[in-house]
C-alpha positions as CSV (number, residue, x, y, z in Angstrom):
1,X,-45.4,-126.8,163.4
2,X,-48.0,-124.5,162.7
3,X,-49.7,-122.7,166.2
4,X,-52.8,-124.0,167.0
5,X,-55.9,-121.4,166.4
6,X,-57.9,-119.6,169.3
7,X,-61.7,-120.5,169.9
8,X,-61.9,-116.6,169.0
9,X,-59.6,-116.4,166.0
10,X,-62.0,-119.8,165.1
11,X,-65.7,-117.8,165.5
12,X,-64.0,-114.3,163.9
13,X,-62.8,-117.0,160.7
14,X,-67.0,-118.6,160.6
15,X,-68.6,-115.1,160.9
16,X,-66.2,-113.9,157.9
17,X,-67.1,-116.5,156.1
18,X,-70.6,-116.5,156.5
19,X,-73.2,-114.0,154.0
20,X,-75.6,-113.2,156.9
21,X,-75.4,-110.6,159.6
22,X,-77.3,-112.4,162.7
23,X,-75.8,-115.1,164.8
24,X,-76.9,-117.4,167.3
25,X,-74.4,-118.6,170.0
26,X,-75.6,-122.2,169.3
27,X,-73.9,-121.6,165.6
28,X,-71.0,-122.1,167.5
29,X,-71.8,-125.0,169.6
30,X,-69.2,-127.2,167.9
31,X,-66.5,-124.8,168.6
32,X,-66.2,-124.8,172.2
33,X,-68.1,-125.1,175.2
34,X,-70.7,-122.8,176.1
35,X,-69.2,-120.8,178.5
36,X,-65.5,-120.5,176.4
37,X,-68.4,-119.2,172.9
38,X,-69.9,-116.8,175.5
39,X,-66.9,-115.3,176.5
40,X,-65.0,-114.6,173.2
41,X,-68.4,-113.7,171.6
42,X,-68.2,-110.9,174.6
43,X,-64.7,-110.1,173.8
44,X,-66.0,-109.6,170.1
45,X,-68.9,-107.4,171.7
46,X,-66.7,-105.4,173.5
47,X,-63.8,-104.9,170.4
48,X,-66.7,-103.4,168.4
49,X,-66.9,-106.8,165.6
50,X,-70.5,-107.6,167.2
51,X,-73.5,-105.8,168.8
52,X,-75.7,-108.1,171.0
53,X,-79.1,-108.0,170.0
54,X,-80.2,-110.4,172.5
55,X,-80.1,-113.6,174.7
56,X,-77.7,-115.5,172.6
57,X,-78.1,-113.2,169.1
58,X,-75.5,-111.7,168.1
59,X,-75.2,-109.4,164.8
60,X,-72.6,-108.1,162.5
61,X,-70.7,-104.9,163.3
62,X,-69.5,-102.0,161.5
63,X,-67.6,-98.4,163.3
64,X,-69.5,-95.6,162.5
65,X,-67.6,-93.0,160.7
66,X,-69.1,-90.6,163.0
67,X,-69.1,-91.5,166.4
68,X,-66.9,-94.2,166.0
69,X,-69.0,-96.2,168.0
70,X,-70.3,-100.3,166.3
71,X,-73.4,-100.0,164.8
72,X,-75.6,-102.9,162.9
73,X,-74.5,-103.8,159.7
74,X,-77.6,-105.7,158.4
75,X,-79.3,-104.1,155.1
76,X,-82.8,-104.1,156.6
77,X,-82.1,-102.4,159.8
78,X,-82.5,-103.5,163.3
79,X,-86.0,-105.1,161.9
80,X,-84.3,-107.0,159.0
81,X,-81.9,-108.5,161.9
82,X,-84.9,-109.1,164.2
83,X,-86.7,-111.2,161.9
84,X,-83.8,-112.6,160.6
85,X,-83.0,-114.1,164.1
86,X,-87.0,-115.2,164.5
87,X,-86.4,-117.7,161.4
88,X,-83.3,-119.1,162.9
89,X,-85.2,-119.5,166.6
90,X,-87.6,-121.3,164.7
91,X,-90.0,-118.7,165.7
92,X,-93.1,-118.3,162.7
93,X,-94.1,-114.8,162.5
94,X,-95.7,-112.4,160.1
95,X,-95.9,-108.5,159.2
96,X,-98.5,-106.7,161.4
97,X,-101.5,-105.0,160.2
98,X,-99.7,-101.7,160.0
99,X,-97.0,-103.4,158.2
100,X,-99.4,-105.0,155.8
101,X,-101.9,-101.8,156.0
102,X,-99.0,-99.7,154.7
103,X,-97.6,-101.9,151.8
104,X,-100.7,-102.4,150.7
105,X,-101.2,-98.5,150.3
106,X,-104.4,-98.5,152.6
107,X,-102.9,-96.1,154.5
108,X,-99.8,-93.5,154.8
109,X,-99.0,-93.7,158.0
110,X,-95.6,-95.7,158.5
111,X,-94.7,-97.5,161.4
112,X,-92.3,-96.1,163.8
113,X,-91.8,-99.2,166.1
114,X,-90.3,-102.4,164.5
115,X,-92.9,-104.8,165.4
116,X,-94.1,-108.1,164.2
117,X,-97.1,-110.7,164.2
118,X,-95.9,-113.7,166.5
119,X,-97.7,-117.2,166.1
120,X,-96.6,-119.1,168.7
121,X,-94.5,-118.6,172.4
122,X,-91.9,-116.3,172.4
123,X,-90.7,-114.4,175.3
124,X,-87.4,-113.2,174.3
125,X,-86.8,-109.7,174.1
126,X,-84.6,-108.4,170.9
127,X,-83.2,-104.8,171.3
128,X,-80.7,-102.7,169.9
129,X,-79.6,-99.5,171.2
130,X,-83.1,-98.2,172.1
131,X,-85.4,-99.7,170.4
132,X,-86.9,-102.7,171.0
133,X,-88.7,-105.4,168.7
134,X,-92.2,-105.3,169.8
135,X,-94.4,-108.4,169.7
136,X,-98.2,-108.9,168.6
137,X,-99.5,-112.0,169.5
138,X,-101.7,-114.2,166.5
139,X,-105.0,-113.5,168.5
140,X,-105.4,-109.8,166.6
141,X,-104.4,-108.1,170.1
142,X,-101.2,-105.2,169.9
143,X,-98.5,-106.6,172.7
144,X,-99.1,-104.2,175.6
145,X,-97.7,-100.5,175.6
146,X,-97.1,-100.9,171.6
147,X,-99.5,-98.3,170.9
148,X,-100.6,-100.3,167.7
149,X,-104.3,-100.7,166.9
150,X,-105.4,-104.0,164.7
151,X,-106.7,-102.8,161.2
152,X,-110.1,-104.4,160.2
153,X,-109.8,-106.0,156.5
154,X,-113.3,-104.4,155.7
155,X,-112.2,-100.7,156.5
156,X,-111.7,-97.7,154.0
157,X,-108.2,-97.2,155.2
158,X,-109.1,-94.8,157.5
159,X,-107.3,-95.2,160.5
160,X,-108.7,-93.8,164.0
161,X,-107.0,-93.7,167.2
């Protein structure tokens, strides 16, 4: 009689299956209860498979052949997993006007913070290591302390301040 699978050896089998590299816990709702997802998502956390990114988001992990500490393995970055978890809370957001300002080759200066455009509520906070996603709200406003000035569509590409 063949043993019966673990709720971790279970969520370890889905993630390596699955193409993308940010999961929610609620992808694993049908698994287990909450509590039993929590705690072998932790255990994956803390055996360097994961990194948490946030409440409930999870992304994949790789060992770094350098410190030999987990570190994201998502192609875009720690941006690329941010809004990558914002389409699968459902949240509707948008590059920001540096973003957009840069691509668009009005300017040269290139964004140091990840940030994007939110429409919408959204509260949660989405970090790895030490940066943090930083959130601009529809109205035109930067989110407070992001140091990011809206871009007026009629400028030269000048940008003051």
């Amino acid at each position: 009689m063949p043993r019966r699978r673990t709720l971790r050896q279970r969520i370890e089998e889905r993630i390596a299956r699955r193409r993308d590299d940010v999961f929610l816990t609620r992808e694993f709702r049908d698994l287990g209860g909450e509590d039993q997802v929590l705690r072998a998502l932790r255990g994956l956390v803390s055996d360097k498979r994961l990194v948490r990114l946030g409440y409930g988001v999870y992304g994949r992990a790789v060992i770094s052949r350098l410190s030999g500490e987990p570190i994201l393995n998502s192609p875009g970055g720690f941006l690329g997993a941010a809004r990558t978890a914002l389409d699968k809370l459902g949240v509707t957001w948008e590059p920001t006007d540096w973003e957009r300002a840069t691509n668009e080759g009005r300017t040269t200066q290139v964004p140091v913070n990840p940030a994007v455009r939110v429409k919408g509520r959204f509260v949660r906070r989405l970090r790895y290591q030490d940066t943090e996603l930083r959130l601009e709200r529809r109205s035109g406003r930067a989110a407070a302390g992001s140091g990011l000035a809206p871009i007026n569509p009629g400028d030269s590409g000048i940008i003051v301040g």
